[in-house]
C-alpha positions as a LaTeX table, in Angstrom:
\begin{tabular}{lrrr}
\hline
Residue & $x$ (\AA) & $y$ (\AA) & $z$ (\AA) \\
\hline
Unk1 & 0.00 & 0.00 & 0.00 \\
Unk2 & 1.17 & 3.71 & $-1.19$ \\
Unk3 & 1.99 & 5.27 & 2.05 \\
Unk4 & 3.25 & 9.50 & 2.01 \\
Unk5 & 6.27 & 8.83 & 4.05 \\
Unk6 & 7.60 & 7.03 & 0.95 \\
Unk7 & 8.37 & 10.40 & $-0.35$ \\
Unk8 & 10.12 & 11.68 & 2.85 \\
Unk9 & 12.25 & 8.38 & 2.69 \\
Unk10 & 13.51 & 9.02 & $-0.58$ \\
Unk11 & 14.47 & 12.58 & 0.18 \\
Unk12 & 16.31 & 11.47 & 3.21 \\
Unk13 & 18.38 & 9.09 & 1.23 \\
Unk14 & 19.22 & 11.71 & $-1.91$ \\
Unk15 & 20.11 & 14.87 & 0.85 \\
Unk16 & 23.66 & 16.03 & 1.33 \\
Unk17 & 22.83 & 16.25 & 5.12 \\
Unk18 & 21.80 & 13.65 & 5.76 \\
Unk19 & 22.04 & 12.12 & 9.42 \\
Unk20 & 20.60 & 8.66 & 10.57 \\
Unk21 & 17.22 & 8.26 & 10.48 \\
Unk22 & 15.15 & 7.56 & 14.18 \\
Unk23 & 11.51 & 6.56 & 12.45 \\
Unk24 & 9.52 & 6.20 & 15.58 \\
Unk25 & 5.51 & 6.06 & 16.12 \\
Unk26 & 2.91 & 3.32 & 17.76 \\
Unk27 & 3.68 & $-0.19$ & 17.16 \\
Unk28 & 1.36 & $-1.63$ & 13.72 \\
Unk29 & 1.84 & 1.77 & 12.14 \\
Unk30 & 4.01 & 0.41 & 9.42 \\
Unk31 & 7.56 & 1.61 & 10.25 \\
Unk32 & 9.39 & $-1.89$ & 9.21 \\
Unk33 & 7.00 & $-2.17$ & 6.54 \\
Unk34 & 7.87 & 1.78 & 4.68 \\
Unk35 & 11.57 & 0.58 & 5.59 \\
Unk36 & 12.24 & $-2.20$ & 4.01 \\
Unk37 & 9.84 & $-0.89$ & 1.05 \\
Unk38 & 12.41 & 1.79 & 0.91 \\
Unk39 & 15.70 & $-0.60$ & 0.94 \\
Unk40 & 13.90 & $-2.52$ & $-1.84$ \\
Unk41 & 13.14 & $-0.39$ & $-3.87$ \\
Unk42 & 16.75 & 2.39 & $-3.70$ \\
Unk43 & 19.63 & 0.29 & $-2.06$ \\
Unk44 & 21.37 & $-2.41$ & $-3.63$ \\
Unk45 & 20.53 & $-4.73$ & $-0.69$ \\
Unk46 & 19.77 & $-4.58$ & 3.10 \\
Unk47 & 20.85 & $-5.35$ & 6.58 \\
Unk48 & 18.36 & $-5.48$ & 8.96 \\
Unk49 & 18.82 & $-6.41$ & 12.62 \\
Unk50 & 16.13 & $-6.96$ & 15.17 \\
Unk51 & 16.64 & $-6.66$ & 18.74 \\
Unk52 & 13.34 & $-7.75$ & 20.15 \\
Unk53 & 13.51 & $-11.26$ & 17.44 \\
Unk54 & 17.79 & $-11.54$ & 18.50 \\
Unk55 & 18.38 & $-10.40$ & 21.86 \\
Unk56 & 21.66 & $-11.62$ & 21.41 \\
Unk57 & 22.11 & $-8.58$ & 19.09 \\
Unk58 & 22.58 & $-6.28$ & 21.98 \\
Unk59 & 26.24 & $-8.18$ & 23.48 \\
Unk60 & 27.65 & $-7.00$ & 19.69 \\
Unk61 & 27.04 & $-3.22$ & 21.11 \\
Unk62 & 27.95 & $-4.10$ & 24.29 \\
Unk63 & 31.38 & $-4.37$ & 23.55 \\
Unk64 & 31.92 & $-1.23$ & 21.01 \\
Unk65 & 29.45 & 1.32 & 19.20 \\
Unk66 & 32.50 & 2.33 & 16.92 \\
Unk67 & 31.34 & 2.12 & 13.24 \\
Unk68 & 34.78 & 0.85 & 12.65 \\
Unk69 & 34.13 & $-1.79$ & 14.97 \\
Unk70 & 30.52 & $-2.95$ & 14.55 \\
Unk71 & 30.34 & $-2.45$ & 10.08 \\
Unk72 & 32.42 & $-6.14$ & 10.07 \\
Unk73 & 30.63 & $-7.65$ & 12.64 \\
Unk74 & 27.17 & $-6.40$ & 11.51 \\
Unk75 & 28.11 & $-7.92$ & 7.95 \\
Unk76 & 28.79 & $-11.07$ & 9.18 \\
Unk77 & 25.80 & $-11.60$ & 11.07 \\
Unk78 & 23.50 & $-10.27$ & 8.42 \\
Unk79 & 24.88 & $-12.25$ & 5.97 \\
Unk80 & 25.26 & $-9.09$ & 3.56 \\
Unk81 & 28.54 & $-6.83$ & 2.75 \\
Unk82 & 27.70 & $-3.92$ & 3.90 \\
Unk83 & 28.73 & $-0.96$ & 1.13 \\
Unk84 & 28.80 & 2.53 & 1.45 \\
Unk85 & 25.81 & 4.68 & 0.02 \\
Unk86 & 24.42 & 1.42 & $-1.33$ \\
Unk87 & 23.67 & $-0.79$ & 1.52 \\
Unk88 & 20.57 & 0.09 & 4.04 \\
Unk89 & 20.96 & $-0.49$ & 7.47 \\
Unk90 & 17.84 & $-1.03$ & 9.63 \\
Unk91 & 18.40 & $-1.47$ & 13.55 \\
Unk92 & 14.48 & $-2.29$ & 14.17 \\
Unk93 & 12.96 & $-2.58$ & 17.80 \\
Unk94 & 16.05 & $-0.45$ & 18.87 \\
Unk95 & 14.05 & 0.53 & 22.02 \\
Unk96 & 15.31 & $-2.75$ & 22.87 \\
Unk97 & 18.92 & $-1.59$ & 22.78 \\
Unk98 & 19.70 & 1.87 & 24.31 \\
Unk99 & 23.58 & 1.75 & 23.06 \\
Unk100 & 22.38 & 0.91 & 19.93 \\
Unk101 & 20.77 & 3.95 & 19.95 \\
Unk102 & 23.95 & 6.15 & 20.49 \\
Unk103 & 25.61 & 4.61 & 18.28 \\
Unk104 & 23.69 & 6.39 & 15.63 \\
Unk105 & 25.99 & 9.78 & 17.18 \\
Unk106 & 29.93 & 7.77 & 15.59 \\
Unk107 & 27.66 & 6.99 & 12.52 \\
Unk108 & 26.74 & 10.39 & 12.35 \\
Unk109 & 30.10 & 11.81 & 13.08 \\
Unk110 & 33.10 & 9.67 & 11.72 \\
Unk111 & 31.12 & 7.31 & 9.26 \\
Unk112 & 28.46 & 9.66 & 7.23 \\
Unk113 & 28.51 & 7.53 & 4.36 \\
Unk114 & 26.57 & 4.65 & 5.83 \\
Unk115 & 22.89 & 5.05 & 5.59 \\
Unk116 & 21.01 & 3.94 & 8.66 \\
Unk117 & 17.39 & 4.01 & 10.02 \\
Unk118 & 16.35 & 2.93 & 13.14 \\
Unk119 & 12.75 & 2.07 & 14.35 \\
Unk120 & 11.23 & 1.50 & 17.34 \\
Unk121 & 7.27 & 1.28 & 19.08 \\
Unk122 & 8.24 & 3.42 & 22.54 \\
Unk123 & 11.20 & 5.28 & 21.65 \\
Unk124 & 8.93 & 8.20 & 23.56 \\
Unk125 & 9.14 & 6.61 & 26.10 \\
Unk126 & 12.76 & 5.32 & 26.08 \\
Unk127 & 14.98 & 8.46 & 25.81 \\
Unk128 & 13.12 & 9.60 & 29.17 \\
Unk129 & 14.95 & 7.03 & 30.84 \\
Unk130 & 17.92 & 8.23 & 33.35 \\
Unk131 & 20.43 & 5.82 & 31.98 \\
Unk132 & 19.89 & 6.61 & 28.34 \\
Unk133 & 22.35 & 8.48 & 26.39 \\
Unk134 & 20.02 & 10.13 & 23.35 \\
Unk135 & 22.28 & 11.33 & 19.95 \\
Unk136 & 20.38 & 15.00 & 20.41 \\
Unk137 & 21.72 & 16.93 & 17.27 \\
Unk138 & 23.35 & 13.22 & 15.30 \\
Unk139 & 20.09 & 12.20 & 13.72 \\
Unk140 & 16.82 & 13.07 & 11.79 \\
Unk141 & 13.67 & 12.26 & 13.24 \\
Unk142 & 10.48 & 11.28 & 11.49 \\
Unk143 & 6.82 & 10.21 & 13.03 \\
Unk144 & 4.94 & 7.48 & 11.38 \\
Unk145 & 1.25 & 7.86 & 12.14 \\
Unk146 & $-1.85$ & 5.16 & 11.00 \\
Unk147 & $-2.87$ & 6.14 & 7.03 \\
Unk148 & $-5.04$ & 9.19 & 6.80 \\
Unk149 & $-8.13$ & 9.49 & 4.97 \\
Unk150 & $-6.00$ & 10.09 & 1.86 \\
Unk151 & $-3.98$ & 7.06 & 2.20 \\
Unk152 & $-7.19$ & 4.81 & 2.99 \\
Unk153 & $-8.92$ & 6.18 & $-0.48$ \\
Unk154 & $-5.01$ & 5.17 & $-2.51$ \\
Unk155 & $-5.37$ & 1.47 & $-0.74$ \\
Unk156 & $-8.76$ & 1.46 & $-2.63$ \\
Unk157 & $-7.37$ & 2.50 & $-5.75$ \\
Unk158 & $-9.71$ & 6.07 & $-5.69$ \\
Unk159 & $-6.90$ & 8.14 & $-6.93$ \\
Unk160 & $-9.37$ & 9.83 & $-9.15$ \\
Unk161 & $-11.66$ & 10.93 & $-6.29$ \\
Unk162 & $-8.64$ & 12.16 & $-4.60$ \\
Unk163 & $-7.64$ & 14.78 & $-7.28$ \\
Unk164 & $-11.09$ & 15.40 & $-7.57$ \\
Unk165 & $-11.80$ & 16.05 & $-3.95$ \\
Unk166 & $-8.29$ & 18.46 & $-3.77$ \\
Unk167 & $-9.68$ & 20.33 & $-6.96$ \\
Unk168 & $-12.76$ & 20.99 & $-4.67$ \\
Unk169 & $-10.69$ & 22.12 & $-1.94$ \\
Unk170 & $-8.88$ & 24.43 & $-3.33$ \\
Unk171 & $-11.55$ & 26.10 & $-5.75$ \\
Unk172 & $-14.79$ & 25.94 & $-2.67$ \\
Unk173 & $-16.70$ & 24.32 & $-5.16$ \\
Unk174 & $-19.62$ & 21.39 & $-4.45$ \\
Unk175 & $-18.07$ & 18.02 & $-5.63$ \\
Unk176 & $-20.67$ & 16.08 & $-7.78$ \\
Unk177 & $-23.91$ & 14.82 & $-5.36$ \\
Unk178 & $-22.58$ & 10.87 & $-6.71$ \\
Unk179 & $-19.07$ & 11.58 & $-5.85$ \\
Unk180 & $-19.42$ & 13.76 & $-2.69$ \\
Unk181 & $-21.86$ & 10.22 & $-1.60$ \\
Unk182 & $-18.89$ & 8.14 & $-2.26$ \\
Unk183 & $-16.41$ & 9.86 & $-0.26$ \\
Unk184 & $-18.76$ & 10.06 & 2.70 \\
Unk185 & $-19.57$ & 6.02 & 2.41 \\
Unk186 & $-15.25$ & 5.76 & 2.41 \\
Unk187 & $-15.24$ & 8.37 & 5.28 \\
Unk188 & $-17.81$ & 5.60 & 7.41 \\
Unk189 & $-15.84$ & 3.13 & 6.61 \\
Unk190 & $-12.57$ & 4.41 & 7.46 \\
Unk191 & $-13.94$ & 5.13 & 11.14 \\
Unk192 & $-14.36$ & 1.46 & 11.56 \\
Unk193 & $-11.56$ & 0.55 & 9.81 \\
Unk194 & $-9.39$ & 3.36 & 10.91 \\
Unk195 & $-5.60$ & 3.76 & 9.45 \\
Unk196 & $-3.15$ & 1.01 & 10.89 \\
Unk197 & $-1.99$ & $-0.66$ & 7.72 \\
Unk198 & $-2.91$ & $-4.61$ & 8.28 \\
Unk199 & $-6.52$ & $-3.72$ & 9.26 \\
Unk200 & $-7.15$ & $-1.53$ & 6.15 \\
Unk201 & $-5.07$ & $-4.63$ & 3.85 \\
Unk202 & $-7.51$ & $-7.23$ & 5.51 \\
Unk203 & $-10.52$ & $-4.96$ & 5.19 \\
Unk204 & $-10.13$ & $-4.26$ & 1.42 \\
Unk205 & $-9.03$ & $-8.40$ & 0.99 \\
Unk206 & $-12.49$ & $-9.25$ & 2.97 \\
Unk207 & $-14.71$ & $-6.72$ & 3.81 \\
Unk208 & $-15.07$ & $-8.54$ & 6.80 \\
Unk209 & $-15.77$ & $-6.61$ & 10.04 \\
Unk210 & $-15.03$ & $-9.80$ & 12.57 \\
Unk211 & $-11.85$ & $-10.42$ & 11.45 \\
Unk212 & $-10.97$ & $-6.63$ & 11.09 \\
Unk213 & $-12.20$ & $-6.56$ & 15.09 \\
Unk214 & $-10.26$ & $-9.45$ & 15.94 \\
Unk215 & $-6.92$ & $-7.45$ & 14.33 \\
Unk216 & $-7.60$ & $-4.68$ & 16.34 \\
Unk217 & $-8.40$ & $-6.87$ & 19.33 \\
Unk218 & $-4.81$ & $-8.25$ & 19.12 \\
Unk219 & $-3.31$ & $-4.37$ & 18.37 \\
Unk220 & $-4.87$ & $-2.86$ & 21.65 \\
Unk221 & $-4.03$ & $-5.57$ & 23.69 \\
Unk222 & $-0.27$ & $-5.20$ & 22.64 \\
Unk223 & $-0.35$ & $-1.50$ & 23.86 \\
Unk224 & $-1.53$ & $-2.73$ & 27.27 \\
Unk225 & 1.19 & $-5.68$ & 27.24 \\
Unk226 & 3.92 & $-2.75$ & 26.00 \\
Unk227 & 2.32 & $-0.73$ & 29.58 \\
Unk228 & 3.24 & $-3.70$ & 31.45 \\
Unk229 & 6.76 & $-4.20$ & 29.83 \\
Unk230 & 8.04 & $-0.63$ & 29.24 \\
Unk231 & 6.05 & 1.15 & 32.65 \\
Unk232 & 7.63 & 1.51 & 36.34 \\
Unk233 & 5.51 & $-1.18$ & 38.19 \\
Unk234 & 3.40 & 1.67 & 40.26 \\
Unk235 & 2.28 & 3.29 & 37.04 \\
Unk236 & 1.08 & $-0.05$ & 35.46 \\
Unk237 & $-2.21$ & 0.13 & 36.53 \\
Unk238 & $-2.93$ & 3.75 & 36.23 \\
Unk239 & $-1.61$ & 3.77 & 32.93 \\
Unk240 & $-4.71$ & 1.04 & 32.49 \\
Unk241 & $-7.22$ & 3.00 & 33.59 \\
Unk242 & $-6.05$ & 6.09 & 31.94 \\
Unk243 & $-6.30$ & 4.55 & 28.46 \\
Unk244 & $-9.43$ & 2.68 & 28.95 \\
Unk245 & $-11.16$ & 5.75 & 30.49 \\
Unk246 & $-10.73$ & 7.76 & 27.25 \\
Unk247 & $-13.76$ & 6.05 & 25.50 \\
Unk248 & $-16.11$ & 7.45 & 28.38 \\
Unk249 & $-14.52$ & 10.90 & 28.04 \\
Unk250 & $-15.19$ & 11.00 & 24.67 \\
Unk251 & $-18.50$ & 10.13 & 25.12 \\
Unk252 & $-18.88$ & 13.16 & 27.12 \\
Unk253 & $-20.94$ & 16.24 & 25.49 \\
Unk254 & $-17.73$ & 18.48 & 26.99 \\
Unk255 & $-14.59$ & 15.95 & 25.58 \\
Unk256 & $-12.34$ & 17.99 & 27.81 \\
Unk257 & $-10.14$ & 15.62 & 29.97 \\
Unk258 & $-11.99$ & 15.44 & 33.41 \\
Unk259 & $-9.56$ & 12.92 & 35.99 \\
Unk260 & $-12.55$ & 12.94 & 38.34 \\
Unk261 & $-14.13$ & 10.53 & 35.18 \\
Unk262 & $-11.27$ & 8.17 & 35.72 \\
Unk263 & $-11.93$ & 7.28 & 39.31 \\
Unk264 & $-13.98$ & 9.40 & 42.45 \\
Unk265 & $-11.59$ & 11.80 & 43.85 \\
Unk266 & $-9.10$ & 11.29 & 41.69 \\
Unk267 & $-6.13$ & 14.01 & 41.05 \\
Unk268 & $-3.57$ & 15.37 & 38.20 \\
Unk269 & $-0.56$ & 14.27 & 40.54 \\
Unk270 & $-1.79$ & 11.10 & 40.53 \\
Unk271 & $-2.16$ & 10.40 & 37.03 \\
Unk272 & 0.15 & 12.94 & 35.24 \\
Unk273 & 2.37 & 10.35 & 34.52 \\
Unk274 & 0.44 & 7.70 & 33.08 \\
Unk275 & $-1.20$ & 10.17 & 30.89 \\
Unk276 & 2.84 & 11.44 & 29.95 \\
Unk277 & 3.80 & 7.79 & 29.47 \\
Unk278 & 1.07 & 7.52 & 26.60 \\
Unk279 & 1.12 & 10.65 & 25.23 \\
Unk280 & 5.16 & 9.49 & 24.69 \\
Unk281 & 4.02 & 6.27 & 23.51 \\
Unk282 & 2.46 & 7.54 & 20.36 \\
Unk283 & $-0.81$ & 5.54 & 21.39 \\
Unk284 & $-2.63$ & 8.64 & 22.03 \\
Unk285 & $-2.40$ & 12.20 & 21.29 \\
Unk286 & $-2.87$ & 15.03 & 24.09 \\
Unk287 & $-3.88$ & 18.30 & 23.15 \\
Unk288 & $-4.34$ & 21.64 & 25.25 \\
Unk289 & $-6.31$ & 24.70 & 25.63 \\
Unk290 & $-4.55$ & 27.59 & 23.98 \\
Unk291 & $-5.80$ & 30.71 & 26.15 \\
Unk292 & $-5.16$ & 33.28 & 23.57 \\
Unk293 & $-5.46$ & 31.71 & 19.59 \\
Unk294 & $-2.36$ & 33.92 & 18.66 \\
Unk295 & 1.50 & 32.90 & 16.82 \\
Unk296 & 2.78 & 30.77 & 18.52 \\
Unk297 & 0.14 & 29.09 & 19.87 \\
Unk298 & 2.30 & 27.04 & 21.82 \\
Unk299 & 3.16 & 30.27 & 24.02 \\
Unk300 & $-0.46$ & 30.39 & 24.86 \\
Unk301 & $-0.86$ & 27.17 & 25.77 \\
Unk302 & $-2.85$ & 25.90 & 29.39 \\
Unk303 & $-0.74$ & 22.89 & 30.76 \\
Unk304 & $-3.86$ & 22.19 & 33.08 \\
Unk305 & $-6.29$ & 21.82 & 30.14 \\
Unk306 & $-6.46$ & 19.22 & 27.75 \\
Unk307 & $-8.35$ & 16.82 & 25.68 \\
Unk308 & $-6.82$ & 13.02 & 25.08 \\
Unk309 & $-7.26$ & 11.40 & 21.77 \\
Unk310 & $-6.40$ & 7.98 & 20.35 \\
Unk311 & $-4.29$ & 7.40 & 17.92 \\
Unk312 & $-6.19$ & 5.53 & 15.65 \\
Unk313 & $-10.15$ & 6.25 & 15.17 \\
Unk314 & $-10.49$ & 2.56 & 14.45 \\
Unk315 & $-9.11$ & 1.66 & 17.81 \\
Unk316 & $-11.22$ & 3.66 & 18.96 \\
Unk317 & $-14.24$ & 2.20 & 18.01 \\
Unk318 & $-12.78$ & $-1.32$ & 19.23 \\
Unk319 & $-12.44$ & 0.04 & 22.30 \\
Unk320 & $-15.65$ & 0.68 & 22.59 \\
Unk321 & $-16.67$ & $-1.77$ & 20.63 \\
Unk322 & $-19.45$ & $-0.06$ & 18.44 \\
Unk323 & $-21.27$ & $-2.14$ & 15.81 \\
Unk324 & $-19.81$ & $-1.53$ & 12.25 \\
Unk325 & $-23.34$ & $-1.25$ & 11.34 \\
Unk326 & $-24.15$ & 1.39 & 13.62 \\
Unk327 & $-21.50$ & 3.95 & 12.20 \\
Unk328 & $-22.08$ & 2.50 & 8.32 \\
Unk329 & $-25.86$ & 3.44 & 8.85 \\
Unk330 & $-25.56$ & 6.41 & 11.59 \\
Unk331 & $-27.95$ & 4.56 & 14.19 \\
Unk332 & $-28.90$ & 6.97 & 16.63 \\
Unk333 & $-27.76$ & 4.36 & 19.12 \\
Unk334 & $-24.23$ & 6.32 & 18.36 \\
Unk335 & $-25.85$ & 9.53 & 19.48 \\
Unk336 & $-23.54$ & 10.20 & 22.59 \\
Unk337 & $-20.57$ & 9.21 & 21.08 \\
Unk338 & $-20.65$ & 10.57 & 17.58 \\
Unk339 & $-18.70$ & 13.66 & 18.90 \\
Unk340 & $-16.35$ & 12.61 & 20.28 \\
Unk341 & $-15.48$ & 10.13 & 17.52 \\
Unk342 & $-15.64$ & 12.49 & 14.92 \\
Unk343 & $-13.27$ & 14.93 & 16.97 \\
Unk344 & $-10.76$ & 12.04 & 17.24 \\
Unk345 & $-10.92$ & 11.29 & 13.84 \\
Unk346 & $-9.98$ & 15.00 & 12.82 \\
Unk347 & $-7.38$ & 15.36 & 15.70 \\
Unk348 & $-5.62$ & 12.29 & 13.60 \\
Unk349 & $-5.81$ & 13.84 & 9.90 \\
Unk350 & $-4.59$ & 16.41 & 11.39 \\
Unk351 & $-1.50$ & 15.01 & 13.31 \\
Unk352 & $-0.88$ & 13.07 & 10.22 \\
Unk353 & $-0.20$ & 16.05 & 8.28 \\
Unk354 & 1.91 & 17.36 & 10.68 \\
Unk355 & $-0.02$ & 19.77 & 12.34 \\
Unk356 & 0.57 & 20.83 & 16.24 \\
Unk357 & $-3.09$ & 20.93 & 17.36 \\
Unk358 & $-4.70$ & 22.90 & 20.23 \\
Unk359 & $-8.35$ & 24.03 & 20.94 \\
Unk360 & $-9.31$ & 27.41 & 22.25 \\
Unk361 & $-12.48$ & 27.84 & 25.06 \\
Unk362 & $-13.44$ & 31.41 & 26.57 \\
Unk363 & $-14.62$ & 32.75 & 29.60 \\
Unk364 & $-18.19$ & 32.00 & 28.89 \\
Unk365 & $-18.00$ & 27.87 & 27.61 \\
Unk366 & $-17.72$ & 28.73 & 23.97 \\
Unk367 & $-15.33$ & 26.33 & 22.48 \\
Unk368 & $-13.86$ & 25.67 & 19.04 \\
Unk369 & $-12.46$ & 21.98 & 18.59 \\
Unk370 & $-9.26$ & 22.53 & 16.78 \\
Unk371 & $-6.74$ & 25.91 & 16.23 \\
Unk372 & $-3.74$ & 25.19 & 14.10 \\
Unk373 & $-1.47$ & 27.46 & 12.11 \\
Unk374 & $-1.54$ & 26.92 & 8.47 \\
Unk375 & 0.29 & 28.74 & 6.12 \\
Unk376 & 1.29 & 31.05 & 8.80 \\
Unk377 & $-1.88$ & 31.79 & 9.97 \\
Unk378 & $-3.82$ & 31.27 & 13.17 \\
Unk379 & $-6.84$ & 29.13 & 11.88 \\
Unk380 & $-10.29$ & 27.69 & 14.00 \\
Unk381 & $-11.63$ & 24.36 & 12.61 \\
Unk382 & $-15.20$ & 23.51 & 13.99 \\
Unk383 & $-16.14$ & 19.68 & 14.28 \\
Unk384 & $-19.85$ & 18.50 & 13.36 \\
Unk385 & $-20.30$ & 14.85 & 13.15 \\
Unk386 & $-23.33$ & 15.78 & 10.60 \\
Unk387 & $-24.79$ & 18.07 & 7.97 \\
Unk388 & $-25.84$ & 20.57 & 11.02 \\
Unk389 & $-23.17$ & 23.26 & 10.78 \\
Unk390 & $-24.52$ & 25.85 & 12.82 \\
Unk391 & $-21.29$ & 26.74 & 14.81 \\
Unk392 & $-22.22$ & 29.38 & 17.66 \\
Unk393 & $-18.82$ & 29.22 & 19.44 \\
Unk394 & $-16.87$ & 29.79 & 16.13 \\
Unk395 & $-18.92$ & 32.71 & 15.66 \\
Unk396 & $-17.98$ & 33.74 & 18.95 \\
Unk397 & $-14.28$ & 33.16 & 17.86 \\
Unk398 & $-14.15$ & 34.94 & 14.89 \\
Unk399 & $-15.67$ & 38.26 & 16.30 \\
Unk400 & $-13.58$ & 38.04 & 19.07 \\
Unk401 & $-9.88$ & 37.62 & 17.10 \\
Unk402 & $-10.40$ & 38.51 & 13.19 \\
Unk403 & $-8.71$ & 35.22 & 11.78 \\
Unk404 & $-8.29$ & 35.07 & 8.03 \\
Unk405 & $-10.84$ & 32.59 & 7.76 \\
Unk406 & $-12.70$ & 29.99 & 9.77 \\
Unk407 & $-12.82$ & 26.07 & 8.58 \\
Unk408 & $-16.20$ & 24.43 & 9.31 \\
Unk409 & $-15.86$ & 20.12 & 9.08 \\
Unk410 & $-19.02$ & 18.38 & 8.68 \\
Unk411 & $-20.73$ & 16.00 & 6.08 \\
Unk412 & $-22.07$ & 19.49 & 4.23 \\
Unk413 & $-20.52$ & 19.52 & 0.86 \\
Unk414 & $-17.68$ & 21.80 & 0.11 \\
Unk415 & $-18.18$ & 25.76 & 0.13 \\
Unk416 & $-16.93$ & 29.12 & 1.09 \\
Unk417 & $-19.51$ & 32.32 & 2.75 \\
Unk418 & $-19.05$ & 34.52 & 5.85 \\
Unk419 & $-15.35$ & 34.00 & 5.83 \\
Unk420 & $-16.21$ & 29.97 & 6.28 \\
Unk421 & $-14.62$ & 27.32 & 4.13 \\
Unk422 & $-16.91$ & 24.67 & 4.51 \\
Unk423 & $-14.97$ & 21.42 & 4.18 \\
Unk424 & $-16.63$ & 17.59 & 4.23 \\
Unk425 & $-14.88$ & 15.35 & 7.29 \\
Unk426 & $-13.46$ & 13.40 & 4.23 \\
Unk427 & $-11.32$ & 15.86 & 3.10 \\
Unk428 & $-10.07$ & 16.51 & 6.43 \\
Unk429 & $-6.53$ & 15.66 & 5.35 \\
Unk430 & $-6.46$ & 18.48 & 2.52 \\
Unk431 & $-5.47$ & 20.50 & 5.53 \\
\hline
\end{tabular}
């Protein structure tokens, strides 16, 4: 499956300055999969290592992280010569081997003409550990996220709706009634299916939604064994109830994170970490309250208010284990949770792309979902999980701080009045 980091890859590979390559995001995201993909298709062959598959691996760093030292031994053991600027290496799992890790600072120093990536599932989590030794300023860093919206259509071969739905984008013009259908029926779909790469693969082989439940089954309950495995044994079972409280927060009409949901009398020092611990993992995405919606937002920005996403909208609706059927035919049986599981959605077409997201609130409850800054510009994006756009609290926002325009997501076809760009949830990732 065509996946847009492909593109990065390649880049990194051709560029002057380049530096190893840390590829990090949630485990099933595809990071060995874009990889190897990569070393297929541009090197002239490829040695990969595993740490988590060959423990053993980790004695060879042990003993040296010189590139002088570890190139021979790394050849042998991979059974490939290992050639300069034509030879990938992939370290994969390296969360599993911290010196490993710093290694990447001699390759990056005294042996530039080796290409290396590295992946790993926590590495969030790992360079916060007190023993580590992170290669700050030796190495490029990408994030892989679960396919957007964009990437789902490409899996189903609808590069034609694509363009066409871009076109629409950029002009504010309707998209054919037949076509703008289409999109929305891929848009239902891809909340049940959501973006991590074997579920969408199996979905589009089958089409069916038990085995697609019993892959995400098997996903989520990896994340809780990698809280177990990678956690400090008193922030185990917070971390637990952390994650598997965001479903009823979401189902909230205010989505804002509320600890007093998690458990009665619960606290922020009691759960701060957990909630850091995941927000590091990749598994879910945290974002704040920006008090004032102006450049940089992230000078604005409330510590003590925030809103918790997961990472994956599909997940999500495992989690909570909603009926295919139910989101494929809107039952109002979703009614509570639609919200929330449309905000989620957008919070991850938007993270996709790259996008530092925040959402603004004022004195009196009015409350826009998302701020970003596109294109150097301080823009409001209002969530509706339907065709009912009336958006009071963007109103509110735009009186109150002039933006250049407003973006209003919603299953309303595509326009542009009042300083509103009117953009279908499908097209969320023309952002």
């Amino acid at each position: 499956m065509e996946r847009k980091i492909s593109k990065y890859l390649i880049e990194w590979k051709n560029s002057p300055y380049r530096k190893p390559l840390i590829l990090q995001g949630a485990r099933q995201t595809g990071k060995t999969y874009s990889i190897l993909a990569l070393g297929r298709e541009q090197y002239a062959n490829v040695a990969y290592f595993n740490f988590e598959t060959t423990p053993s691996l980790k004695k060879t760093f042990n003993e040296s992280i010189e590139p002088s030292y570890l190139i021979p031994l790394l050849s042998r053991i991979s059974g490939q010569t290992i050639i300069k600027e034509k030879t990938l290496i992939v370290f994969d799992e390296v969360q599993l081997c911290e010196r490993a890790l710093t290694s990447l600072k001699y390759f990056c120093e005294s042996a530039p003409e080796y290409h290396i990536i590295v992946a790993g599932s926590l590495l969030g989590v790992a360079v916060n550990r007190e023993t580590f030794s992170f290669p700050v300023g030796k190495v490029d860093i990408k994030t892989l996220y679960p396919m957007d919206m964009e990437e789902f259509l490409l899996a189903f071969g609808e590069q034609e709706l694509i363009t066409q739905i871009r076109k629409c984008f950029e002009n504010d013009t309707p998209m054919p009634a037949a076509l703008h259908d289409a999109a929305l029926s891929y848009y239902r779909q891809y909340l049940i299916v959501g973006g991590m790469p074997e579920c969408v693969e199996k979905y589009i082989a089958t089409k069916d939604s038990i085995l697609l439940r019993h892959i995400q089954a098997s996903i989520l309950e990896s994340y809780l064994k990698d809280m177990s495995k990678y956690n400090k044994e008193n922030e185990i079972k917070k971390t637990h109830l952390v994650y598997d409280n965001i479903t009823v927060q979401l189902s909230k009409k205010n989505t804002r994170f509320q600890y007093k949901l998690i458990k009665s009398g619960a606290r922020a020092a009691e759960f701060e970490n957990a909630i850091e611990w995941l927000a590091l993992s990749g598994i879910v995405t945290r974002i704040h309250r920006v008090e004032h919606p102006t450049k940089p937002l992230e000078n604005y920005r409330d510590i003590d208010a925030f809103k918790i996403y997961v990472s994956d909208v599909g997940l999500l609706c495992a989690k909570k284990d909603v009926i295919a059927e139910d989101v494929l035919y809107q039952s109002s049986d979703l009614a509570d949770f639609k919200g929330g599981m449309t905000e989620n959605y957008v919070c991850g077409q938007l993270v996709a792309n790259g996008y530092s997201c925040y959402y603004w609130m004022s004195e009196r409850s009015a409350e826009v979902d998302f701020v970003i800054q596109r294109e150097g510009k301080a823009i409001p994006i209002e969530v509706k999980s339907a065709e009912n756009t009336k958006a009071k609290s963007l109103t509110v926002y735009i009186d109150s701080y002039k933006p250049a325009y407003a973006v209003k997501l919603s299953t309303k076809n595509f326009g542009f009045m009042d300083g509103k760009k009117t953009v279908p949830l499908y097209a969320a990732f023309c952002l």
